[in-house]
C-alpha positions as CSV (number, residue, x, y, z in Angstrom):
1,X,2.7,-16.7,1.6
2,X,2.8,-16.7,5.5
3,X,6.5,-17.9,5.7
4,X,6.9,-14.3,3.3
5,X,4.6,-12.4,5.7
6,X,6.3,-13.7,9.2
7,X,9.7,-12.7,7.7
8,X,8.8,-9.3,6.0
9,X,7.2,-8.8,10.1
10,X,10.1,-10.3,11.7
11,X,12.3,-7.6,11.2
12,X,12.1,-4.1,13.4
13,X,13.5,-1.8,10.3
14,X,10.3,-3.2,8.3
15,X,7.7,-3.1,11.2
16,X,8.6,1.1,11.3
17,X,8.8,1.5,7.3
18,X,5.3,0.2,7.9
19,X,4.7,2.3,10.9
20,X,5.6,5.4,8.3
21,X,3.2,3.8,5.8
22,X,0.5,3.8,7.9
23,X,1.0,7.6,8.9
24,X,1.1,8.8,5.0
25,X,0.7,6.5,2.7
26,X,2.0,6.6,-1.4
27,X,5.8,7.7,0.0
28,X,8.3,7.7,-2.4
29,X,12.2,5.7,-1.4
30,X,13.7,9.4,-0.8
31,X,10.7,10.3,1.6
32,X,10.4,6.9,3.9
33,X,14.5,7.2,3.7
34,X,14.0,10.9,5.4
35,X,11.4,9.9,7.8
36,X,13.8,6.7,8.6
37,X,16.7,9.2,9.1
38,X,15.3,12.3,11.1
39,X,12.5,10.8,12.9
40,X,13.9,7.2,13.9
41,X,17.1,7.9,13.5
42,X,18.3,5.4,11.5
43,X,21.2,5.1,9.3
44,X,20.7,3.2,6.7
45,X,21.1,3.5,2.7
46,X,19.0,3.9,0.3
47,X,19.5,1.0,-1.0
48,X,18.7,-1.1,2.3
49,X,15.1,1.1,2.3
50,X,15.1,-0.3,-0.8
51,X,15.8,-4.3,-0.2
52,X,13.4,-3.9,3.0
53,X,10.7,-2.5,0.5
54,X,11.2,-5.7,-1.7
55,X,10.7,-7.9,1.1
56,X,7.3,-6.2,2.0
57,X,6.2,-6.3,-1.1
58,X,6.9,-10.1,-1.9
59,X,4.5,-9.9,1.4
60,X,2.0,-8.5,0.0
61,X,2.2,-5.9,2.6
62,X,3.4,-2.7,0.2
63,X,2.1,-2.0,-3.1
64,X,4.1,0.1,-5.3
65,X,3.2,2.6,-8.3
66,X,4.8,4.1,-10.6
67,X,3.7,7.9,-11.8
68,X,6.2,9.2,-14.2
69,X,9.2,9.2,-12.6
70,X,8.6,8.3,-9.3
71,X,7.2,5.3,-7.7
72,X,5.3,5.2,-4.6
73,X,4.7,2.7,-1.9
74,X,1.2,2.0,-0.2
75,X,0.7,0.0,2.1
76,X,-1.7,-2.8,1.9
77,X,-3.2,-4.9,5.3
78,X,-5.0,-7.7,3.9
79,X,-2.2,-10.1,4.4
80,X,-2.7,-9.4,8.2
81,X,-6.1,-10.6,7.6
82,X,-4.6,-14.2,6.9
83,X,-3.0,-14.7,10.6
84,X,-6.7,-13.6,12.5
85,X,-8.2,-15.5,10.4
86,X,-5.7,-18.6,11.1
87,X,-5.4,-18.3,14.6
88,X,-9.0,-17.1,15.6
89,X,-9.4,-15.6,18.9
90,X,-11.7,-18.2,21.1
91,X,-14.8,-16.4,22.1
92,X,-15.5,-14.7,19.6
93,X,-18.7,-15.3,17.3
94,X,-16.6,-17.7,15.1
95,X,-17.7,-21.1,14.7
96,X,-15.3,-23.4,16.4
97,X,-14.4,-25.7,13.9
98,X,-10.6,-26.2,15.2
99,X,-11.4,-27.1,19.0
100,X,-8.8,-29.2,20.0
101,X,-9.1,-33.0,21.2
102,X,-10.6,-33.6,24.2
103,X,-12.4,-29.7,24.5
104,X,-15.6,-28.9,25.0
């Protein structure tokens, strides 16, 4: 699941799709395509939206819906939880159970 989560972050078109996620979430492809478009200015198809959208999900980091019609896209940050919680920050009130050789 990290090498899906590194990738699906790796890439600047996905980081601001999440970026728009995070400002409303439960868009639909044709309103994250506008907000791509007029805010960011970014030209790309709907169909890219759409291949970026199936990398996040495969992430874990969008969830889609469907209601009738339309499906909607909702962003979900528990994945992020998975690389603080790998890489703990020293100095916090974690036990240190990964100190390295040698450390005190």
């Amino acid at each position: 699941m990290a090498d899906e989560l590194f990738k699906a972050l790796g890439d600047r078109t996905r980081r601001i799709i999440l970026d728009e996620l995070v400002q409303k979430s439960g868009q639909t492809l044709f309103e994250i395509c506008s907000r791509l478009s007029m805010k960011h200015r970014l030209a790309i198809s709907r169909q890219g939206v759409s291949q970026h959208l199936a990398v996040l999900e495969a992430a874990g980091l969008v969830e889609s819906r469907r209601e009738g019609r339309y499906k909607y896209h909702d962003l979900n940050t528990a994945p992020l939880r998975h690389i603080t919680e790998r890489w703990p920050v020293p100095g916090t009130s974690e036990p240190k159970e990964n100190t390295p050789c040698g450390s005190t």
